[in-house]
N, CA, C, O and CB atoms as a CASP TS submission, in Angstrom:
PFRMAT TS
TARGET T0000
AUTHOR 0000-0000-0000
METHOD Language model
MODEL 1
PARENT N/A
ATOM      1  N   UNK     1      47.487 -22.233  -3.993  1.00  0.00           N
ATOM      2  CA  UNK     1      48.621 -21.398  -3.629  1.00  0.00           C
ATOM      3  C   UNK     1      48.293 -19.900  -3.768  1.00  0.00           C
ATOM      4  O   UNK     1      48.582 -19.097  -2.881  1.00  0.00           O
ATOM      5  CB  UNK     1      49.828 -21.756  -4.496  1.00  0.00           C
ATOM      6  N   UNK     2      47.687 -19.559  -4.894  1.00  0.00           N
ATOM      7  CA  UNK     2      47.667 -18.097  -4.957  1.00  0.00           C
ATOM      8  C   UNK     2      46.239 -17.954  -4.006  1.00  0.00           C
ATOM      9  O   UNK     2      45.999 -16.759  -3.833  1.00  0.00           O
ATOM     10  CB  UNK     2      47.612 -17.409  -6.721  1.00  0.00           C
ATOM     11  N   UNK     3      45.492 -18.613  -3.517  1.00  0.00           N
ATOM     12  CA  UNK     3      44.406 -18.142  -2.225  1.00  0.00           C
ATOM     13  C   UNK     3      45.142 -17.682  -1.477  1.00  0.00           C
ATOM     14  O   UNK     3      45.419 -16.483  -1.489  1.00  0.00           O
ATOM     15  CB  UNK     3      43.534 -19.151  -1.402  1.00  0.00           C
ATOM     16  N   UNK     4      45.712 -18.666  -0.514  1.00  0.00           N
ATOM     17  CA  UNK     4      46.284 -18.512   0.103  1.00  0.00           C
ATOM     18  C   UNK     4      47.473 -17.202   0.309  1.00  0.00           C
ATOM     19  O   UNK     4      47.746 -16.767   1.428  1.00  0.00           O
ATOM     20  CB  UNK     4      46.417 -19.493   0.013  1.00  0.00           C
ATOM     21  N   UNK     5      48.108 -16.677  -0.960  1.00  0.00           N
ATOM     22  CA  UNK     5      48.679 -15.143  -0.725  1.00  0.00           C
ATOM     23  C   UNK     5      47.853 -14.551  -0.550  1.00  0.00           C
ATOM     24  O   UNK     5      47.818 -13.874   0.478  1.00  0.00           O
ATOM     25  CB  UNK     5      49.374 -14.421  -1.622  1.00  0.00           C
ATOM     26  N   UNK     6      46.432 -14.518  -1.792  1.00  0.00           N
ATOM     27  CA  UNK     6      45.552 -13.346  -1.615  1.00  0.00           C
ATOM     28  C   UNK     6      45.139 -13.604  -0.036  1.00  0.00           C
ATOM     29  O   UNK     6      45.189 -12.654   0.745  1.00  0.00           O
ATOM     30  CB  UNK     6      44.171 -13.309  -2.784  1.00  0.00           C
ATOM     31  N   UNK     7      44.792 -14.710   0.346  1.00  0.00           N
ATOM     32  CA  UNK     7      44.063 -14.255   1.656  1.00  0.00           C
ATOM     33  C   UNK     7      45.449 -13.579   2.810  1.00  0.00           C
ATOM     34  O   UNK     7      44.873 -12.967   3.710  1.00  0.00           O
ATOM     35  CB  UNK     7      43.109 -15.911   2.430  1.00  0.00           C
ATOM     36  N   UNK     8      46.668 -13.535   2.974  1.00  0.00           N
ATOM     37  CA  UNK     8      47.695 -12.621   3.227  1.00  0.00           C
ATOM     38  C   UNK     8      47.956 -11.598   3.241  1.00  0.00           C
ATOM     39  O   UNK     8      48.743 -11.081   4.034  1.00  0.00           O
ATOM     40  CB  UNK     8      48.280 -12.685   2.892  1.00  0.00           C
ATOM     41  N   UNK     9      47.348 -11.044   2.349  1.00  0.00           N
ATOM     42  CA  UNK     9      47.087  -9.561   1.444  1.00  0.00           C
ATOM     43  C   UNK     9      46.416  -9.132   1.625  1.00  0.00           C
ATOM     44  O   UNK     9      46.651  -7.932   1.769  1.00  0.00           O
ATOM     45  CB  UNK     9      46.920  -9.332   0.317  1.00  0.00           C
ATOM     46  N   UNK    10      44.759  -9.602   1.838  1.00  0.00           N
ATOM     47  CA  UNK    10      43.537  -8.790   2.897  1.00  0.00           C
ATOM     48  C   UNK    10      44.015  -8.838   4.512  1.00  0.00           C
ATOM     49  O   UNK    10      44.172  -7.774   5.111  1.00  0.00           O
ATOM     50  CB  UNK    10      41.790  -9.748   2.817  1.00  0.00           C
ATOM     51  N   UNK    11      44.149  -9.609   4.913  1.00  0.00           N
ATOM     52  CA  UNK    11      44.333 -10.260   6.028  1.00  0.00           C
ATOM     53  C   UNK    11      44.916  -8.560   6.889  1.00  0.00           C
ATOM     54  O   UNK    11      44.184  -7.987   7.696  1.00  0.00           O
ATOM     55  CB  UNK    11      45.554 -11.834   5.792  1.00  0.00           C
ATOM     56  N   UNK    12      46.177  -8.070   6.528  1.00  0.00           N
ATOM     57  CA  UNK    12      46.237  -6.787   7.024  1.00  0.00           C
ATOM     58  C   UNK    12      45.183  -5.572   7.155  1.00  0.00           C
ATOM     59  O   UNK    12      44.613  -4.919   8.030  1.00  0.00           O
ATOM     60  CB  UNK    12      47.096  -6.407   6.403  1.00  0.00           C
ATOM     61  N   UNK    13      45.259  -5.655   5.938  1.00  0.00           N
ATOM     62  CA  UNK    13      44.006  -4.693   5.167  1.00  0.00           C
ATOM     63  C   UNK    13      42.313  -5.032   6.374  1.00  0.00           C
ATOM     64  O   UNK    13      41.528  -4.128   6.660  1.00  0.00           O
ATOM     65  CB  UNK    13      43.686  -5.605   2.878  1.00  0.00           C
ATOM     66  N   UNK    14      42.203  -6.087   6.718  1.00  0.00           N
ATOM     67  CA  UNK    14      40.921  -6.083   7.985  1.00  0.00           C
ATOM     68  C   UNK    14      41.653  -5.445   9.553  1.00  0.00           C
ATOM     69  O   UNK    14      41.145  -4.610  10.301  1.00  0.00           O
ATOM     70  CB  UNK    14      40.263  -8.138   8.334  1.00  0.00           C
ATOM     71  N   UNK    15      42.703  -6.007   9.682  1.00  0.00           N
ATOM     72  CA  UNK    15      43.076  -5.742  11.124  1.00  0.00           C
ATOM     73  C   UNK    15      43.252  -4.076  10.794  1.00  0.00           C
ATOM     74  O   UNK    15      42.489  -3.517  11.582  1.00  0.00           O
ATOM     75  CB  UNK    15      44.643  -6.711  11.787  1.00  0.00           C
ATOM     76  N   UNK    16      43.869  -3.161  10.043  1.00  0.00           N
ATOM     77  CA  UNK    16      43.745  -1.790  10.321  1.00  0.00           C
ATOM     78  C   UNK    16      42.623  -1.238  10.309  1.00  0.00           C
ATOM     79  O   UNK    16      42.589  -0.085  10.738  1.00  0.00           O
ATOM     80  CB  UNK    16      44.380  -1.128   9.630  1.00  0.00           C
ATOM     81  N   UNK    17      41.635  -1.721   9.932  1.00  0.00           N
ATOM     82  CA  UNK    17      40.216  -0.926   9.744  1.00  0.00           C
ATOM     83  C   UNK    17      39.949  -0.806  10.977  1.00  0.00           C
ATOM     84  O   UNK    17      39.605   0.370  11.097  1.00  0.00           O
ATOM     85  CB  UNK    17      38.970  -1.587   8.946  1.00  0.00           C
ATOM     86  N   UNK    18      39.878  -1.454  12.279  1.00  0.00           N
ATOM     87  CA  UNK    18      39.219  -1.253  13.510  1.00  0.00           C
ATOM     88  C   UNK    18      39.884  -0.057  14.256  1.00  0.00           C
ATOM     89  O   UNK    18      39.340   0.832  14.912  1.00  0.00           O
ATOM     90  CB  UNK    18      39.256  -2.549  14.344  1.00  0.00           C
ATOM     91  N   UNK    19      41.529  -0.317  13.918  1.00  0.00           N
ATOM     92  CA  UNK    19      42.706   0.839  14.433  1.00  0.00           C
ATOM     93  C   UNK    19      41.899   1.728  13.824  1.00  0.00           C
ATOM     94  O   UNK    19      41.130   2.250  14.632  1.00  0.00           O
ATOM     95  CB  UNK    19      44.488   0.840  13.901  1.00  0.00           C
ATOM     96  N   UNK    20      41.741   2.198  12.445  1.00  0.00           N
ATOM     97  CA  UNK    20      40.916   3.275  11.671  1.00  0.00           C
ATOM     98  C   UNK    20      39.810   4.291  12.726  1.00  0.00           C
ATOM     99  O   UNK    20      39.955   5.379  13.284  1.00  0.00           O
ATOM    100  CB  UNK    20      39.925   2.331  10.455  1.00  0.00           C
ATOM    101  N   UNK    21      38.862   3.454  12.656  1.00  0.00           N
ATOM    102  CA  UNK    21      37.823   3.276  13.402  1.00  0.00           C
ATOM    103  C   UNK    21      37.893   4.339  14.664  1.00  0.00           C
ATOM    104  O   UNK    21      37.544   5.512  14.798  1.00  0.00           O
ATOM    105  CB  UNK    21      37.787   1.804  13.781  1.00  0.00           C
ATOM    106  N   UNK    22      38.555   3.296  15.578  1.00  0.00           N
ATOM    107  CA  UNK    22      39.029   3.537  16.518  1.00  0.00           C
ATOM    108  C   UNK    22      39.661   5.410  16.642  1.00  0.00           C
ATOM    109  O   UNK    22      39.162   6.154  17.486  1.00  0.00           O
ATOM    110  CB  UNK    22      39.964   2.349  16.556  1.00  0.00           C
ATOM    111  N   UNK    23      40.190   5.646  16.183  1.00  0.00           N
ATOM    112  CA  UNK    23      40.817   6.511  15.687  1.00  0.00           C
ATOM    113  C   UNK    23      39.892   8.131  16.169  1.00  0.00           C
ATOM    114  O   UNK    23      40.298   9.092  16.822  1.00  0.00           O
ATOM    115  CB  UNK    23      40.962   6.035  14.089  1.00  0.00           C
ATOM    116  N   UNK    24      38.442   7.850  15.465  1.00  0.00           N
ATOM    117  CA  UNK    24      37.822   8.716  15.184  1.00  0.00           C
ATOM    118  C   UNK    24      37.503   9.221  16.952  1.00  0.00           C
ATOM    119  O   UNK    24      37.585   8.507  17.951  1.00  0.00           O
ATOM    120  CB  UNK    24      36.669   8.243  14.091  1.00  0.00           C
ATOM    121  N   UNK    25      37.026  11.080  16.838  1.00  0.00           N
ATOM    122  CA  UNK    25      37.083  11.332  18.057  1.00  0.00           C
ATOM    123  C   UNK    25      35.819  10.846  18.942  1.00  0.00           C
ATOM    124  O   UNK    25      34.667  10.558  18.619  1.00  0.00           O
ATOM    125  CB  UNK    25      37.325  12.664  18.102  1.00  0.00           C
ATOM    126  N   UNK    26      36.580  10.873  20.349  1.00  0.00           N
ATOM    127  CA  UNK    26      35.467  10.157  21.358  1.00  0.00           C
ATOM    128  C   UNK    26      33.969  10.525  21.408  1.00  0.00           C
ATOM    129  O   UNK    26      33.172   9.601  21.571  1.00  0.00           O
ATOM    130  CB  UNK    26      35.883  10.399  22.768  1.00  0.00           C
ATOM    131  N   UNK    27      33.495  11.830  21.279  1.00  0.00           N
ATOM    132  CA  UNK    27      32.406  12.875  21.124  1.00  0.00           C
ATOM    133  C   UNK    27      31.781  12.336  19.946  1.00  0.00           C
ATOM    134  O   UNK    27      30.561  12.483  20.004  1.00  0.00           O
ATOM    135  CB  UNK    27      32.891  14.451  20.951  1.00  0.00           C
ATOM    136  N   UNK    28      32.252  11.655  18.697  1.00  0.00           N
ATOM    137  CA  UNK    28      31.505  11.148  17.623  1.00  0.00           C
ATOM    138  C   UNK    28      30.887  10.068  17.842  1.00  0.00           C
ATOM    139  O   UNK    28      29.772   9.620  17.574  1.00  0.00           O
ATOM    140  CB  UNK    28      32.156  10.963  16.607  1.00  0.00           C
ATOM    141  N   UNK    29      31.996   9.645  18.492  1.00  0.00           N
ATOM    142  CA  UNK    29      31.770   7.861  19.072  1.00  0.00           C
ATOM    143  C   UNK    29      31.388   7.665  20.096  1.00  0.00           C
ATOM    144  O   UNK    29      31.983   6.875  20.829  1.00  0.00           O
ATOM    145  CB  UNK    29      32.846   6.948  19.219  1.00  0.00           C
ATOM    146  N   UNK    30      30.750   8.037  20.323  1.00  0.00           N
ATOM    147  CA  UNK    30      30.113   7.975  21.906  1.00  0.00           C
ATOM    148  C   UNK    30      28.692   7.155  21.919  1.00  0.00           C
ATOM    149  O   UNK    30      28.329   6.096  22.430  1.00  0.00           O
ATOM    150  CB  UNK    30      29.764   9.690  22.546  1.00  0.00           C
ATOM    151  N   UNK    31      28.155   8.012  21.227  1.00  0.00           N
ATOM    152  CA  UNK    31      26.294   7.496  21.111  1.00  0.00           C
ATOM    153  C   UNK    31      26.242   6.189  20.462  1.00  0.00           C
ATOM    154  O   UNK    31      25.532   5.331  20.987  1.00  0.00           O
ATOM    155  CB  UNK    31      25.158   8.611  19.994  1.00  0.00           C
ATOM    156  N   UNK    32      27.027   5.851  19.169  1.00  0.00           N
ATOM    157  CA  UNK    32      26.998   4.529  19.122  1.00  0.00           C
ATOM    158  C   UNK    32      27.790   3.588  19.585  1.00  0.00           C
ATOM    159  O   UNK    32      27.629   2.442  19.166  1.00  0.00           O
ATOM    160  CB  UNK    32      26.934   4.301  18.218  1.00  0.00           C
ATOM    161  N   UNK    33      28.588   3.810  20.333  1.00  0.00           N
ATOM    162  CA  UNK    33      29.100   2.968  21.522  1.00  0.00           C
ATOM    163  C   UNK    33      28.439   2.342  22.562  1.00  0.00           C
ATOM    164  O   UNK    33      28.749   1.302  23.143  1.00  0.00           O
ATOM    165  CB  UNK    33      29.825   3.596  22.147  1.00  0.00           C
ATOM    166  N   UNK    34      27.157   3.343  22.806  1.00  0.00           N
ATOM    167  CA  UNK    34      26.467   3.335  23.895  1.00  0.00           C
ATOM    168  C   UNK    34      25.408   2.162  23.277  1.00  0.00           C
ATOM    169  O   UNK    34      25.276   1.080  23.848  1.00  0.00           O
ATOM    170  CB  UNK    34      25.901   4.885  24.382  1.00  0.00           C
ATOM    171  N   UNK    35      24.789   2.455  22.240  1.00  0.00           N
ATOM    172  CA  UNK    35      23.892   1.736  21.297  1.00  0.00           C
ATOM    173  C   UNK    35      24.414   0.153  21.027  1.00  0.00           C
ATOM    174  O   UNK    35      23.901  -0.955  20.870  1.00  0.00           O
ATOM    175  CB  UNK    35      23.858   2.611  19.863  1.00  0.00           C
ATOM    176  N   UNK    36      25.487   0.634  21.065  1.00  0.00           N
ATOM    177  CA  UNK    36      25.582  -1.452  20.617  1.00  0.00           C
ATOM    178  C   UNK    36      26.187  -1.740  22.147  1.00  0.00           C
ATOM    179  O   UNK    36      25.976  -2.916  22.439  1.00  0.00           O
ATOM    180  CB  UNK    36      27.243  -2.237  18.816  1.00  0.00           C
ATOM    181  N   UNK    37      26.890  -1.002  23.227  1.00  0.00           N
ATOM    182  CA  UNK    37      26.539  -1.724  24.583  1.00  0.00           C
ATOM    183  C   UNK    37      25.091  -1.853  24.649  1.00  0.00           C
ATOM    184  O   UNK    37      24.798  -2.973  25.068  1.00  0.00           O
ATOM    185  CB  UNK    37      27.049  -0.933  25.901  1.00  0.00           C
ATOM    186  N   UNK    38      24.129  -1.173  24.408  1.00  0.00           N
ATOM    187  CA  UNK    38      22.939  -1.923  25.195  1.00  0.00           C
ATOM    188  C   UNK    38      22.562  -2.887  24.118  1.00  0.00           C
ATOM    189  O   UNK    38      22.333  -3.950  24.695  1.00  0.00           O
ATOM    190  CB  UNK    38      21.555  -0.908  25.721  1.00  0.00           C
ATOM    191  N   UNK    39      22.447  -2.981  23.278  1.00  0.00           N
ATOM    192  CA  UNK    39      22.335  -4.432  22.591  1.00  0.00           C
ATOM    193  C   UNK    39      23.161  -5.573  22.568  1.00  0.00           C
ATOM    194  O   UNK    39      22.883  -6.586  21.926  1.00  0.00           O
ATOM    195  CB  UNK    39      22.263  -4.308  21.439  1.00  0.00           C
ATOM    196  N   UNK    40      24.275  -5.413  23.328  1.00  0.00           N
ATOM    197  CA  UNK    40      25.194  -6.596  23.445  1.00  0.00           C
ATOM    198  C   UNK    40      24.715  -6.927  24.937  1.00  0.00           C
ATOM    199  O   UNK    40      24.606  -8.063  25.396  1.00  0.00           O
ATOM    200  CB  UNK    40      26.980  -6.258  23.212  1.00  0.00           C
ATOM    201  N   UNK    41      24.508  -5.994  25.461  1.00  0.00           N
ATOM    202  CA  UNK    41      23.075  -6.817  26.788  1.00  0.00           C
ATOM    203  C   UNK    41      22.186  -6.874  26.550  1.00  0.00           C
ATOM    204  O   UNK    41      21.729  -7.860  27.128  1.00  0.00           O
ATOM    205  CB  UNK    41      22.584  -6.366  28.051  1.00  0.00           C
ATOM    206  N   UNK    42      21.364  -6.350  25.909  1.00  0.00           N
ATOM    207  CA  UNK    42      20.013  -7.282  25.525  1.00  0.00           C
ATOM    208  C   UNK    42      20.054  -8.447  24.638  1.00  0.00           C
ATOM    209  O   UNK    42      19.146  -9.279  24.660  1.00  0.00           O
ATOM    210  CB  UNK    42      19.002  -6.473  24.848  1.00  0.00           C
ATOM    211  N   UNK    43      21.202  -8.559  23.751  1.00  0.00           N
ATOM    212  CA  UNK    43      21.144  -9.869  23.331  1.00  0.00           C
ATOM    213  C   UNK    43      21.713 -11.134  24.503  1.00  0.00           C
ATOM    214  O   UNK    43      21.250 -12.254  24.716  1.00  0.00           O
ATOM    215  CB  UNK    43      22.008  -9.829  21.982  1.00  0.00           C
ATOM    216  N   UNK    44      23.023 -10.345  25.191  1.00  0.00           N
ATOM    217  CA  UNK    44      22.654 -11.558  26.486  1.00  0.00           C
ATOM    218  C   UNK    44      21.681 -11.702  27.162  1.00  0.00           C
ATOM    219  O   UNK    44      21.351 -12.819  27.560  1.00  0.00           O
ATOM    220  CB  UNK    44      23.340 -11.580  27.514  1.00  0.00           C
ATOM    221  N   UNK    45      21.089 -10.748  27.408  1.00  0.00           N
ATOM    222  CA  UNK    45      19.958 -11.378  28.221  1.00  0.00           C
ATOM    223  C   UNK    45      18.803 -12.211  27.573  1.00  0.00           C
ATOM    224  O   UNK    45      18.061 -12.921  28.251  1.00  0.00           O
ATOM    225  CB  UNK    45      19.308 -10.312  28.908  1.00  0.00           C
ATOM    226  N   UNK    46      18.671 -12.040  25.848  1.00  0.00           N
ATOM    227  CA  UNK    46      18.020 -13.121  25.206  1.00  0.00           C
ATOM    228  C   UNK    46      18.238 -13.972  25.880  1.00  0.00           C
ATOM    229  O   UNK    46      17.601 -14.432  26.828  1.00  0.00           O
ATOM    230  CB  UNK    46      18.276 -13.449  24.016  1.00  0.00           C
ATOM    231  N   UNK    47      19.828 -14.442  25.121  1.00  0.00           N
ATOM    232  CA  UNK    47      20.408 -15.940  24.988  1.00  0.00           C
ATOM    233  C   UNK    47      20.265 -16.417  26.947  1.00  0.00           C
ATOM    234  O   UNK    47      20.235 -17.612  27.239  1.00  0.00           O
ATOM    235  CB  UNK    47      22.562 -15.881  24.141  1.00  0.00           C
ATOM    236  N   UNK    48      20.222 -15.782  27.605  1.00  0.00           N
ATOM    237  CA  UNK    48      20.533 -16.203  28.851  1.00  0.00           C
ATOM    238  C   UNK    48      18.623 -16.659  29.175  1.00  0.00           C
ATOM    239  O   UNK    48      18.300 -17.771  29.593  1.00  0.00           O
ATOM    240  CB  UNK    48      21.491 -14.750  29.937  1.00  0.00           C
ATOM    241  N   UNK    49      17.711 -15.661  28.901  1.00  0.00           N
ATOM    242  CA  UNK    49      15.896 -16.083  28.582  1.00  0.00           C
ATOM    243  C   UNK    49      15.767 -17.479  27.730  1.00  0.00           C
ATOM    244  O   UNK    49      14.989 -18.411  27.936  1.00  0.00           O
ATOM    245  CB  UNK    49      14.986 -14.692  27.418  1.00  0.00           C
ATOM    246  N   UNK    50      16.771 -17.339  26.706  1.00  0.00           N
ATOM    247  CA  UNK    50      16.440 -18.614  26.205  1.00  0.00           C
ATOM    248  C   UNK    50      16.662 -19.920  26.662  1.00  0.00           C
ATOM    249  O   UNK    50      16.007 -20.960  26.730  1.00  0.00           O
ATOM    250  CB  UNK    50      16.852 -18.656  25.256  1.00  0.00           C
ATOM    251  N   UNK    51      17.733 -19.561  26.940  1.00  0.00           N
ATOM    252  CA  UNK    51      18.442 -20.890  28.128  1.00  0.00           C
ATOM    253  C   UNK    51      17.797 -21.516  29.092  1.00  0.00           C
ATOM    254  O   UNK    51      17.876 -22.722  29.328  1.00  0.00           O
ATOM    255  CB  UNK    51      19.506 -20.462  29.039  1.00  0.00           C
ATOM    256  N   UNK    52      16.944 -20.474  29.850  1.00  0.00           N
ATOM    257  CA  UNK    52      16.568 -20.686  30.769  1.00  0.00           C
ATOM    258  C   UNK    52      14.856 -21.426  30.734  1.00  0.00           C
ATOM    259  O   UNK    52      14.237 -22.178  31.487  1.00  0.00           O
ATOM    260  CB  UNK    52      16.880 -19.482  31.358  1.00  0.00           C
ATOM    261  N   UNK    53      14.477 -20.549  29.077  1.00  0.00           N
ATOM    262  CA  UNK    53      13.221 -21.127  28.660  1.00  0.00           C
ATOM    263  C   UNK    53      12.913 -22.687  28.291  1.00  0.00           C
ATOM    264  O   UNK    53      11.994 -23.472  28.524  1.00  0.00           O
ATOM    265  CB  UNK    53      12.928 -20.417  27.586  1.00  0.00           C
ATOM    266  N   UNK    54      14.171 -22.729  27.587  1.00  0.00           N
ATOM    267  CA  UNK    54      14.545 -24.802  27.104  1.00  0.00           C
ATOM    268  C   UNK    54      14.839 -25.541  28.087  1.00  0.00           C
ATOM    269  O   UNK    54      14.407 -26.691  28.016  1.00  0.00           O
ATOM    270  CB  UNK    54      15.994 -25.282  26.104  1.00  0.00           C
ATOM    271  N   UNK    55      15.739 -25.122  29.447  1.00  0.00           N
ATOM    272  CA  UNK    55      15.805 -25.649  30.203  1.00  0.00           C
ATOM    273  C   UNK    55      14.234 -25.748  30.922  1.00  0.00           C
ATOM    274  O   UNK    55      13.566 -26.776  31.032  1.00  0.00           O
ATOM    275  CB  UNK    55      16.869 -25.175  30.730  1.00  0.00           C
ATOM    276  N   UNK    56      13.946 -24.687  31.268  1.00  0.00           N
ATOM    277  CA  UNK    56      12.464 -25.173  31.706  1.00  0.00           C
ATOM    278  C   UNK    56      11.334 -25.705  31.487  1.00  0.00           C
ATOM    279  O   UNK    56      10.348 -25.878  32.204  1.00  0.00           O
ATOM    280  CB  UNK    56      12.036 -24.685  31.934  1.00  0.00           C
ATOM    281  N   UNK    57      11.699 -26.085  29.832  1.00  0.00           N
ATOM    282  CA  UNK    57      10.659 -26.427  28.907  1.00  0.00           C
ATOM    283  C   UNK    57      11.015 -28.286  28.956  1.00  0.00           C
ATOM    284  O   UNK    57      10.156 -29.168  28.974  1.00  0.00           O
ATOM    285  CB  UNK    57      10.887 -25.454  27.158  1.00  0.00           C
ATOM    286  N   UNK    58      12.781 -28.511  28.972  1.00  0.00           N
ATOM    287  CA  UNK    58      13.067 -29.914  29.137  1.00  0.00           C
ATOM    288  C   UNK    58      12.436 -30.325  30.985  1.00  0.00           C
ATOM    289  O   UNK    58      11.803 -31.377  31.074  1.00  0.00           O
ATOM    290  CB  UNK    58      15.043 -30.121  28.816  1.00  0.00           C
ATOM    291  N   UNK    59      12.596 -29.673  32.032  1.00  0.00           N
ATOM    292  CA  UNK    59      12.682 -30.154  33.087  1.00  0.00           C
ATOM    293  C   UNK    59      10.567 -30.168  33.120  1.00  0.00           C
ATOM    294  O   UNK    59      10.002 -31.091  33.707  1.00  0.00           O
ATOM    295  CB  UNK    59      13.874 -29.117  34.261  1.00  0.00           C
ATOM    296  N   UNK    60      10.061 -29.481  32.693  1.00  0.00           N
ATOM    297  CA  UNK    60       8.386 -29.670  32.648  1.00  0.00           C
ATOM    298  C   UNK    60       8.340 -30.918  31.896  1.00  0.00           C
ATOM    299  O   UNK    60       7.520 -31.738  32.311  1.00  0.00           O
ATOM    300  CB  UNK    60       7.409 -28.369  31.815  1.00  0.00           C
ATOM    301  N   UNK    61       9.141 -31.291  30.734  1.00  0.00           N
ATOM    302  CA  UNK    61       8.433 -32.546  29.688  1.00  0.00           C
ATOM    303  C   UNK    61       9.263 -33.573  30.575  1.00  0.00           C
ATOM    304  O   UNK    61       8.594 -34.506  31.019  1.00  0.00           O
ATOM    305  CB  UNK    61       8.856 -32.565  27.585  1.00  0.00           C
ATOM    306  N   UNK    62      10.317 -33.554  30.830  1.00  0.00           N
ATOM    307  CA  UNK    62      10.528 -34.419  32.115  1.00  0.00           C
ATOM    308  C   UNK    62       9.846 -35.029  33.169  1.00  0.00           C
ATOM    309  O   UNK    62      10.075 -36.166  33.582  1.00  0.00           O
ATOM    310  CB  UNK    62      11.092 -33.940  32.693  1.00  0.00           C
ATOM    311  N   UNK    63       8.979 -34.234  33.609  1.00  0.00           N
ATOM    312  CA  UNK    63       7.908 -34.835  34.806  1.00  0.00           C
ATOM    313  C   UNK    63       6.572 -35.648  34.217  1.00  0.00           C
ATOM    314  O   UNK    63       5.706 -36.293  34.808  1.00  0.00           O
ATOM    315  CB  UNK    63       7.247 -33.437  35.766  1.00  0.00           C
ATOM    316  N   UNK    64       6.751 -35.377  32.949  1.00  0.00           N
ATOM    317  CA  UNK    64       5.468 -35.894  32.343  1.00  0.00           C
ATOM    318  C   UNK    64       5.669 -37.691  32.313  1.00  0.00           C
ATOM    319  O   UNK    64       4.772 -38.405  31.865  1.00  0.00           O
ATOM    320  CB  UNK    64       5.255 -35.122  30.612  1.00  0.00           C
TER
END
């Protein structure tokens, strides 16, 4: 029972931090905005290399 309040009690306390965040001016936030867009495409394009690597790795041991 008392988890369950405490976890109630953070639970706000996470959702304002991003509003926080957010907050700060655009000119600050800019460059690392830019920085984790290009790593949120280069990590898709991992996961999408990888995909494509297992798949090609099952359809080669396939013919064997």
């Amino acid at each position: 029972m008392p988890g369950g309040h405490h976890w109630s009690i953070r639970r706000p306390a996470f959702t304002v931090s991003p509003l926080r965040r957010a907050a700060t001016p655009p000119r600050l936030h800019q460059p690392r905005h830019d920085t984790v867009l290009v790593a949120d495409v280069l990590v898709m394009l991992g996961i999408i290399g990888f995909t494509l690597a297992m798949l090609g790795l099952i359809w080669g041991l396939d013919r064997i």
